[in-house]
Structures are given as C-alpha cells and as structure tokens.
VEXKE-931754 format. One line per 10 residues: number of its first residue (from 0); for each residue x, y, z of C-alpha. Coordinates in nm, 2 decimals, always signed. Each point is the difference from the previous one (the first is absolute). Layout:
<sites>
NUM	X Y Z ~ ...
</sites>
This chain:
<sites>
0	+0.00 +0.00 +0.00 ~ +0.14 +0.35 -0.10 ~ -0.15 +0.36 +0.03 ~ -0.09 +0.12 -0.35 ~ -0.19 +0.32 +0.07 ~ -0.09 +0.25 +0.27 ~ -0.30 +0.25 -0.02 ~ -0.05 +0.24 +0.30 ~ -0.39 +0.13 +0.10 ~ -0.09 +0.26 +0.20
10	-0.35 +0.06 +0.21 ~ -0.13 +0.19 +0.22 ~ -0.15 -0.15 +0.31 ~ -0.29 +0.20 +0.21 ~ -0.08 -0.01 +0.39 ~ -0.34 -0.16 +0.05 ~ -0.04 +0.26 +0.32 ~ +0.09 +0.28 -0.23 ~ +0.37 +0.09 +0.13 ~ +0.29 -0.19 +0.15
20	+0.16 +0.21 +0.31 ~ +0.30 -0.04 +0.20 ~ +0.21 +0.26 +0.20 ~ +0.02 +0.33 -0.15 ~ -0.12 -0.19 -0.39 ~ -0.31 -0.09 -0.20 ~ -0.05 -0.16 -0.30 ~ -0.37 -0.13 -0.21 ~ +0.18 -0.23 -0.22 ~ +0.36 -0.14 -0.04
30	+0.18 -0.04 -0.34 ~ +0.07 -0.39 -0.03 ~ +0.23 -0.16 -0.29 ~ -0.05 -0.35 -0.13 ~ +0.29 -0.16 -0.17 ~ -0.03 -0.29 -0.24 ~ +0.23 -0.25 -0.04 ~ -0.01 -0.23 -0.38 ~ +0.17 -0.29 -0.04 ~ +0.08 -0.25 -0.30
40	-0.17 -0.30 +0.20 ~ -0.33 +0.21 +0.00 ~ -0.14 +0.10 +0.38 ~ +0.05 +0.35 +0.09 ~ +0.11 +0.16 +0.33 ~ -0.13 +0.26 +0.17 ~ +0.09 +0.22 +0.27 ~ -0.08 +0.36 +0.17 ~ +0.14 +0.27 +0.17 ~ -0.24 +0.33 +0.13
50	+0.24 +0.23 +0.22 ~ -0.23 +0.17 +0.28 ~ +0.05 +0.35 -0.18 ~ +0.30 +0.16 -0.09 ~ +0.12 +0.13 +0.29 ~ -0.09 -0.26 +0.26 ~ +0.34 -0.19 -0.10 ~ +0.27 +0.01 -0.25 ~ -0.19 -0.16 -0.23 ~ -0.27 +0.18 -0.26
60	-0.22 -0.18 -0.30 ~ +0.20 +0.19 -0.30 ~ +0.31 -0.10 +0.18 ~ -0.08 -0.36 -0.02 ~ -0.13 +0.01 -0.30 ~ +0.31 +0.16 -0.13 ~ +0.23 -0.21 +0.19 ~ -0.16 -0.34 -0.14 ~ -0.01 +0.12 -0.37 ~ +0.39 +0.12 +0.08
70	+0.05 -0.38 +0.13 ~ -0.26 -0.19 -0.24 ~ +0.25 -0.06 -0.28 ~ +0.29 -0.20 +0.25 ~ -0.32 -0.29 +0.08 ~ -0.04 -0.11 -0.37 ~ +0.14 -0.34 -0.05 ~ +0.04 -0.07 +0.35 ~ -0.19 -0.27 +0.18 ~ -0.27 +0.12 +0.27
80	+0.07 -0.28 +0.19 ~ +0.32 +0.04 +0.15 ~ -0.11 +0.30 +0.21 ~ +0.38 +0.05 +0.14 ~ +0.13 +0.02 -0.32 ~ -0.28 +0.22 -0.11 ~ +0.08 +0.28 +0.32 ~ +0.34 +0.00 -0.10 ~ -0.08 +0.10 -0.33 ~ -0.23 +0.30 +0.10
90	+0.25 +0.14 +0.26 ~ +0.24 -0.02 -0.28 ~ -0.20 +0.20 -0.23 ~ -0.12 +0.28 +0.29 ~ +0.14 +0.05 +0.33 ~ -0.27 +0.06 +0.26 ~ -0.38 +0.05 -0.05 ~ -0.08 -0.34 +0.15 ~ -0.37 +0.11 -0.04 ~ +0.04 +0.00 -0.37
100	+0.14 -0.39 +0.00 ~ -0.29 -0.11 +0.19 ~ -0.25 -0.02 -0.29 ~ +0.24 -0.19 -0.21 ~ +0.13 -0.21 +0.29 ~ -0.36 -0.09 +0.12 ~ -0.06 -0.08 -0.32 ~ +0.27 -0.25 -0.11 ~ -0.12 -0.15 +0.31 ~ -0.31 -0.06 -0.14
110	+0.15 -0.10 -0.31 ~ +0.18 -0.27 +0.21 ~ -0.27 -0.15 +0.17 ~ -0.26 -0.06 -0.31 ~ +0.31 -0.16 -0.17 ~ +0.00 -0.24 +0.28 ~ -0.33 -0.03 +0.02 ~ -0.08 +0.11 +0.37 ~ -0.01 +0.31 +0.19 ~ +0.24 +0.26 +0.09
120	-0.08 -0.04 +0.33 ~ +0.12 -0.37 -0.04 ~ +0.32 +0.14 -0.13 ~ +0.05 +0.20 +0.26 ~ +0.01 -0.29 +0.24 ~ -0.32 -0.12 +0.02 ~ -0.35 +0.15 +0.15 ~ -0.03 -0.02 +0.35 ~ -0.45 +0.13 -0.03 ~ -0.18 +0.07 -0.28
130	-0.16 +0.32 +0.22 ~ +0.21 +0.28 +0.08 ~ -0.10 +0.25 +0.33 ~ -0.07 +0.34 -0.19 ~ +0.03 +0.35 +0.21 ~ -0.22 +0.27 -0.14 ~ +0.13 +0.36 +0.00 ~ -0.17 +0.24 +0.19 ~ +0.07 +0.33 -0.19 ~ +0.05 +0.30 +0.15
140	-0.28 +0.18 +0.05 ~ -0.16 +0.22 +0.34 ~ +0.01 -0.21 +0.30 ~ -0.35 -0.13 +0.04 ~ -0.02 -0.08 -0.38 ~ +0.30 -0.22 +0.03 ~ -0.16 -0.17 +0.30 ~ -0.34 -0.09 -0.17 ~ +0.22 -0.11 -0.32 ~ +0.15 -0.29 +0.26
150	-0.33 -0.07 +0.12 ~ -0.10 -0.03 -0.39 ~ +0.29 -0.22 -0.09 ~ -0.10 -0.21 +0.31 ~ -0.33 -0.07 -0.13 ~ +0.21 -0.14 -0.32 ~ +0.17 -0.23 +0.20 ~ +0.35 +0.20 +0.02 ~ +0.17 -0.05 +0.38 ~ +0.33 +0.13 -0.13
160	+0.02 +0.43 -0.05 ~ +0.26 +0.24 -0.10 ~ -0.06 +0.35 +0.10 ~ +0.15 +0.27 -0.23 ~ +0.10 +0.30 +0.22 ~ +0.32 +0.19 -0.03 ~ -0.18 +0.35 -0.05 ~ +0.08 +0.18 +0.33 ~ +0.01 -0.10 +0.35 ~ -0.25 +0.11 +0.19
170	-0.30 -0.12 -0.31 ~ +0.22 -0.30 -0.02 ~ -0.07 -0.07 +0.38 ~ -0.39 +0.08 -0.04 ~ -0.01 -0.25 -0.27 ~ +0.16 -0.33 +0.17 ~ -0.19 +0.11 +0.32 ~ -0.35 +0.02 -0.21 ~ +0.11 -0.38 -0.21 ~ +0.12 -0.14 +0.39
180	-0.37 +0.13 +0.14 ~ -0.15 -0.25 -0.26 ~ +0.23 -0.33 +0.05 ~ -0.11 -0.34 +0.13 ~ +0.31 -0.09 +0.10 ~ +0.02 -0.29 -0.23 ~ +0.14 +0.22 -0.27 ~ +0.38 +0.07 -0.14 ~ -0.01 +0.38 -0.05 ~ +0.35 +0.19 -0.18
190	+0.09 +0.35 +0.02 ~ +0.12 +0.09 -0.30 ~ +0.19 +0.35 -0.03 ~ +0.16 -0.10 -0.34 ~ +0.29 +0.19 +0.14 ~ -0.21 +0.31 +0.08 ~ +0.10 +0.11 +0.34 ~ +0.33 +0.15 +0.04 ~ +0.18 -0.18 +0.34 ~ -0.09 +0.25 +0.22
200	-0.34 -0.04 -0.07 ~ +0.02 -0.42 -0.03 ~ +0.13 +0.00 +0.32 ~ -0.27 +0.20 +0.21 ~ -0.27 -0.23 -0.20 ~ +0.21 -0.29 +0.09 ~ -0.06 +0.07 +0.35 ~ -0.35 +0.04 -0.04 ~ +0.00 -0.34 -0.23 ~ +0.12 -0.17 +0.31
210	-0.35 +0.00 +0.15 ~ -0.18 -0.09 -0.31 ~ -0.09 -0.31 -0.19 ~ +0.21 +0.07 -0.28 ~ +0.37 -0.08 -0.22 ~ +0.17 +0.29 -0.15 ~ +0.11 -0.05 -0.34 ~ +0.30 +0.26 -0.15 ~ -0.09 +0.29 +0.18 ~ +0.33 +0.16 -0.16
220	+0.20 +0.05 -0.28 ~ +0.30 -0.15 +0.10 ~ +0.11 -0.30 +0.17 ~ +0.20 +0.21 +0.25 ~ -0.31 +0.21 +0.06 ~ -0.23 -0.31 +0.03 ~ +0.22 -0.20 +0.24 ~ +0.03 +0.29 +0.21 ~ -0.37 -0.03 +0.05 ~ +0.01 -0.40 +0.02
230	+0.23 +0.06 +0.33 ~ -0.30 +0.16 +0.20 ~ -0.31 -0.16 -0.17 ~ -0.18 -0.31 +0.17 ~ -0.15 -0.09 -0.28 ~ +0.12 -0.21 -0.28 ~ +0.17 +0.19 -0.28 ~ -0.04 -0.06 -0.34 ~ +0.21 +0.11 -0.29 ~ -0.09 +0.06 -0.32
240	+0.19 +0.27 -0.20 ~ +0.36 -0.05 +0.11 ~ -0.04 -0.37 -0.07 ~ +0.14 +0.02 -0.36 ~ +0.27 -0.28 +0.01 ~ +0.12 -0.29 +0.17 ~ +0.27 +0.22 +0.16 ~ -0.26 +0.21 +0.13 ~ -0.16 -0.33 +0.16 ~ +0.32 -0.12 +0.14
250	+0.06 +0.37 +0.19 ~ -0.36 +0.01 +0.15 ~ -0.04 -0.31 +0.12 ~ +0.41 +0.03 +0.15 ~ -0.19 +0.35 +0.13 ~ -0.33 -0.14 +0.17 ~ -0.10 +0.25 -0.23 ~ -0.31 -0.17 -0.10 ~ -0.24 -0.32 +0.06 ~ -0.16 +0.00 -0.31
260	+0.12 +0.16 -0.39 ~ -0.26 +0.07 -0.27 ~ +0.19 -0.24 -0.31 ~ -0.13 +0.21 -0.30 ~ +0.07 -0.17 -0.36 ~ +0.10 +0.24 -0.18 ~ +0.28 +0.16 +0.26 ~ +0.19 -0.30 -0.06 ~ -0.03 -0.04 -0.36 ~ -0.24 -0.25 -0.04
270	-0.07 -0.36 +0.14 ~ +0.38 -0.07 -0.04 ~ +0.09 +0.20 +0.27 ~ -0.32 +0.02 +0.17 ~ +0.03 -0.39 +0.09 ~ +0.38 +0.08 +0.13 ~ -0.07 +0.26 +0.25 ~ -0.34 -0.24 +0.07 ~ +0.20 -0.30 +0.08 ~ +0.24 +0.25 +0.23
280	-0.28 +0.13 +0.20 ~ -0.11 -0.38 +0.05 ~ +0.40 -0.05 +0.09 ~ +0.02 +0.27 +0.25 ~ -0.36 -0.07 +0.17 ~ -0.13 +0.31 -0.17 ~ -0.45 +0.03 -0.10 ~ -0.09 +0.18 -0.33 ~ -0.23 +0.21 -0.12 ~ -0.03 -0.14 -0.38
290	-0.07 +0.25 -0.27 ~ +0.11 +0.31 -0.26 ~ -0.06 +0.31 -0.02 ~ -0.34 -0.01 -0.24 ~ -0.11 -0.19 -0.30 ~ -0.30 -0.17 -0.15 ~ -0.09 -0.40 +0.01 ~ +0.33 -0.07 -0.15 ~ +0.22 +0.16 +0.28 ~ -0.25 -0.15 +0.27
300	+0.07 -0.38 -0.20 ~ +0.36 +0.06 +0.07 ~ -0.06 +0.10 +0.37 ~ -0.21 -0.29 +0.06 ~ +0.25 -0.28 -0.16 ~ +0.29 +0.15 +0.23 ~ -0.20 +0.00 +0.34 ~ -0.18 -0.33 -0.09 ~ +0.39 -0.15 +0.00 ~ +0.10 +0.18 +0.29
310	+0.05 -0.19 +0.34 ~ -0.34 -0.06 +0.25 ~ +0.09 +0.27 +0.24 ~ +0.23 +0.27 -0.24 ~ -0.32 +0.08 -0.19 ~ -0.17 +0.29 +0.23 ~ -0.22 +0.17 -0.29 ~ -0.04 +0.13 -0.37 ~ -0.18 +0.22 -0.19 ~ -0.20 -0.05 -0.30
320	+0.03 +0.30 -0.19 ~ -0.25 -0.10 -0.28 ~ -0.31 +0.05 +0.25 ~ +0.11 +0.34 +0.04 ~ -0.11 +0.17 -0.32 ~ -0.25 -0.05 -0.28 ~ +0.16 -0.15 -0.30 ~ +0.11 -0.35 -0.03 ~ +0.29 -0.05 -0.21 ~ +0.00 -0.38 -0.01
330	-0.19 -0.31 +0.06 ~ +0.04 -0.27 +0.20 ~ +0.19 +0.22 +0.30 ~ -0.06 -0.04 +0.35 ~ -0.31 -0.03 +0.13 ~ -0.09 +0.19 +0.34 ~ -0.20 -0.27 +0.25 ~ -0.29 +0.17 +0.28 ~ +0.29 -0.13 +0.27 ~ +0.27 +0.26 -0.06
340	+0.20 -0.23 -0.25 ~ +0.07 -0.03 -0.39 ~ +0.05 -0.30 -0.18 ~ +0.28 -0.14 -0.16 ~ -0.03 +0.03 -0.39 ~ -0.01 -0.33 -0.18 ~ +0.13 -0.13 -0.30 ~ +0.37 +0.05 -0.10 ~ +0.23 +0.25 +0.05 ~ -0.19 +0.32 +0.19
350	-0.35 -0.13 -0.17 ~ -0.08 +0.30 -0.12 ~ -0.10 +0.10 -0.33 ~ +0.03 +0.39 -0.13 ~ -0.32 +0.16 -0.11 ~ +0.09 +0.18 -0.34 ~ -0.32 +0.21 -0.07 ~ +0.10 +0.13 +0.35 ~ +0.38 +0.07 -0.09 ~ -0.01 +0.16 -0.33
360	+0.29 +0.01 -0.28 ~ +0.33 -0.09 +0.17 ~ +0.21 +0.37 +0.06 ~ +0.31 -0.17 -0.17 ~ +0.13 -0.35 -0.12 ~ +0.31 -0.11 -0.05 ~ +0.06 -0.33 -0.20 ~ -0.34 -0.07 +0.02 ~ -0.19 -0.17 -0.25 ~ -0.32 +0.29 -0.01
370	+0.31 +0.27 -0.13
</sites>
C-alpha cells in the first residue's frame, strides 16, 4: 500500500448553544480541516484537525492548512502503514507545527487499520470498553446560567463537568460557588481557567478551591506559574496546556506538579505520539483526560479508539466534540448513549465515513487523482 494523492477540506463547524466561551474568548463556530489520504490499493484515510481559534494556541486553520499542503508532496509513495517511518518523514519536511501532522498521522492510522482489517483501536493495543465516560463543557456564561446548564446536562445523563472560567477573580468565584450550590456530591466537577488567571490571582482562588468540591485544571500560563499554585492547592491539579511533550510529562510528574494531564491528539502530532506520552502516563501512574482541541465526528473517532485502548483506571474522561455543533461531517462516528458515554465506532480503521455533500470541493490536491 502506498499514498498516491492528498486533497485537503475545509468546514466550518457551529455551536448548537449558539457560542463557545472560555476565559476572556468566544467563538459560534470553529474552522475544521479534513485531510484525505489516496492510496493505489484503494481505501482512503481520513483525518481532522480544528484548532480552538487562532489565538487560543499556536496553532490556527490557515496555518494547518498551509503547513499540510507544504508537507503533502514528502507522503507520496510512502506506505501509511509504517507510522514511525511516516513521522519521520513529516518532521523532515517541517519542523514543528505538530497540530498540522495530526490530520495526516491520524489518518495513515486509519489507513493502517482497514488494511488489516480491524480497528485502530485494536492497533493501538487493543480496546479495553466499547463506551467511553464523556465530560460536557459548561461554557462560560453568568453564574446561575452555568449552574442550570449542569443541572441540564445531568438530566442527559453527564456526571463528569468542566467549568470554563478564567475571566476574573471575583465572577470566577461567584461561578464555582453557584455550580458547587447545585452538586450531588456524586459528580466530578473541573475548573478550567485555560490559563486565564495570572498566579496571583490562581493562588487566592486556590485557597478558596480548597473548600470546594472541585479540581483545577491550568489555571496558568506557564508550568512555573501553575506549579506554584499546585504547592498550596488541596485539590487535584490538572494540566492541560503545558503538557505538549513527553519531556513535559516526565518534569510534572518528577514535580508533583499534577494528578491528572488532558492528552490532546493533535499537540503530539497525531496518534503516533499521542499513544507514546499515553503509555508514559500509564508508566508513571498518571489518569488522562482524552481529547483535542475541537473537531467533528472524525476527530471524536480518533479520540474514542485511543481511550478505548487505554488502561482500566488511566482513562478519567473525553469529549465528543461532534455533539457540540450542528453539522455532521461524517457517518458512522461516535454515538452519544443517555449514560454520559459514546460508543466506540465500528468497522475498520476509525469507522467513519466523510460526508461529501457536507465537505464541498477539496481547497487543494496534490497527486490526487480528482486534479
């Protein structure tokens, strides 16, 4: 099996609630890009990556757009199946921009699992459930709205929450006080600043954290700033932005820095180097959070076939980014259960299938047989 062709799609996804909200940012739709991989023996490959705006990371949709067309000629005539030999190719051909290799390296996994007939979540090691715990976002919103959201997920079957907060202090404090007034004490509630709060700030809210049901999750930009805060916090810490390597794993957990990481996809290039830092967290006794940083049913696939394959007791949570907004991209993607779980996709590879009317023409090809 060789690549023969690569055609790149872009789409824009909308919020089902209307808007998307986190710290001081707020998007209605994000701009998602779905790479197709040909190949002579005839299956396709398919992959996604949707950065969370352009300013929420170093990553943006033209730049991975850009960065994938820049790369898209070195992957002709290689074999998607030898997904080492595959990353070494892309870093050869751009330095950086993990985000941008994610696509392709999702989908040569793909590619690699319908050639053998079985799932990628087989390939990854084998699938430990076929339902994966979901967390549902709480966006932010005024304190007594985000409380009767939880209340509203609850009646959906959700038990696992991230609260977006990050704006300023004091409304930051009114808002986990409002969500903790509404809590059963059965539920797993995260405070997620997205880096918001400068350290200062982090630390008076950690203190306050301290006497509420609650885990804080990046309140900072940087790991210095965030393991300042861990050193006074009672609460488990989770990490999320800083988490970008295995390096970075090593250091926190040498740190105590953190009890849980958020794994996203796409930070680490793809599934590749998703699985690695995976099966280090697993190594160094360390849960995950399962998930990238947006995307349609295709994204969500990928999600679901790593945290099927990770270890009972590593997998905390994931999202599934599809229910989220109002246009399905693919078929055959994840489906969300009444319990607070999605299923694992069946049939080969990610067991999904593009929907075309949905994508449009492809925004460029290169090698392709439709040039």
């Amino acid at each position: 099996m060789r690549i023969t062709g690569v055609r790149a799609y872009a789409v824009q996804l909308p919020l089902a609630e209307g808007s998307y909200s986190w710290n001081t940012q707020s998007f209605a739709a994000f701009d998602s890009t779905i790479v197709t991989l040909e190949t002579d023996a005839g299956p396709e490959g398919y992959g996604e990556i949707c950065p969370l705006g352009p300013s929420y990371a170093p990553a943006f949709a033209d730049g991975a757009r850009t960065a994938m067309h820049t790369i898209a000629p070195s992957l002709i005539g290689l074999d998607p199946r030898q997904s080492d030999v595959v990353a070494h190719h892309l870093n050869t051909a751009l330095m950086g921009h993990p985000y941008a290799k994610s696509a392709i390296d999702v989908a040569c996994w793909d590619l690699a699992a319908k050639a053998a007939g079985t799932s990628v979540a087989t390939l990854l090691g084998g699938a430990f459930r076929d339902r994966i715990r979901l967390f549902r976002v709480i966006t932010r919103q005024e304190p007594e709205a985000m409380a009767e959201n939880l209340l509203e997920y609850r009646a959906r079957g959700y038990t696992h929450f991230q609260a977006k907060v990050g704006e300023q202090m004091s409304r930051d404090l009114e808002r986990l006080h409002a969500i903790s007034a509404v809590l059963d004490g059965t539920e797993t509630v995260a405070a997620d600043a997205n880096t918001g709060w400068r350290q200062h700030e982090a630390l008076q809210i950690a203190q306050a954290m301290n006497s509420l049901p609650f885990t804080m999750e990046q309140p900072c930009l940087t790991y210095d700033e965030c393991l300042a805060v861990r050193r006074v916090l009672e609460r488990p810490m989770i990490l999320d932005e800083v988490m970008d390597s295995r390096t970075a794993i090593r250091r926190g957990a040498a740190d105590g820095a953190m009890d849980i990481i958020n794994l996203k996809i796409s930070r680490f290039g793809g599934l590749t180097g998703a699985r690695r830092a995976r099966d280090l967290c697993v190594d160094l006794g360390i849960a995950m959070t399962i998930e990238d940083t947006w995307g349609g049913e295709i994204a969500t696939a990928a999600i679901a076939h790593l945290a099927a394959s990770t270890p009972d007791g590593f997998h905390l949570q994931s999202s599934a980014f599809h229910d989220y907004h109002t246009l399905p991209i693919a078929s055959g993607g994840p489906e969300v259960q009444s319990d607070g779980t999605m299923t694992l996709p069946t049939g080969p590879g990610l067991g999904v299938e593009p929907l075309w009317d949905r994508l449009g023409d492809p925004i460029w090809t290169v090698g392709s047989s439709l040039t």
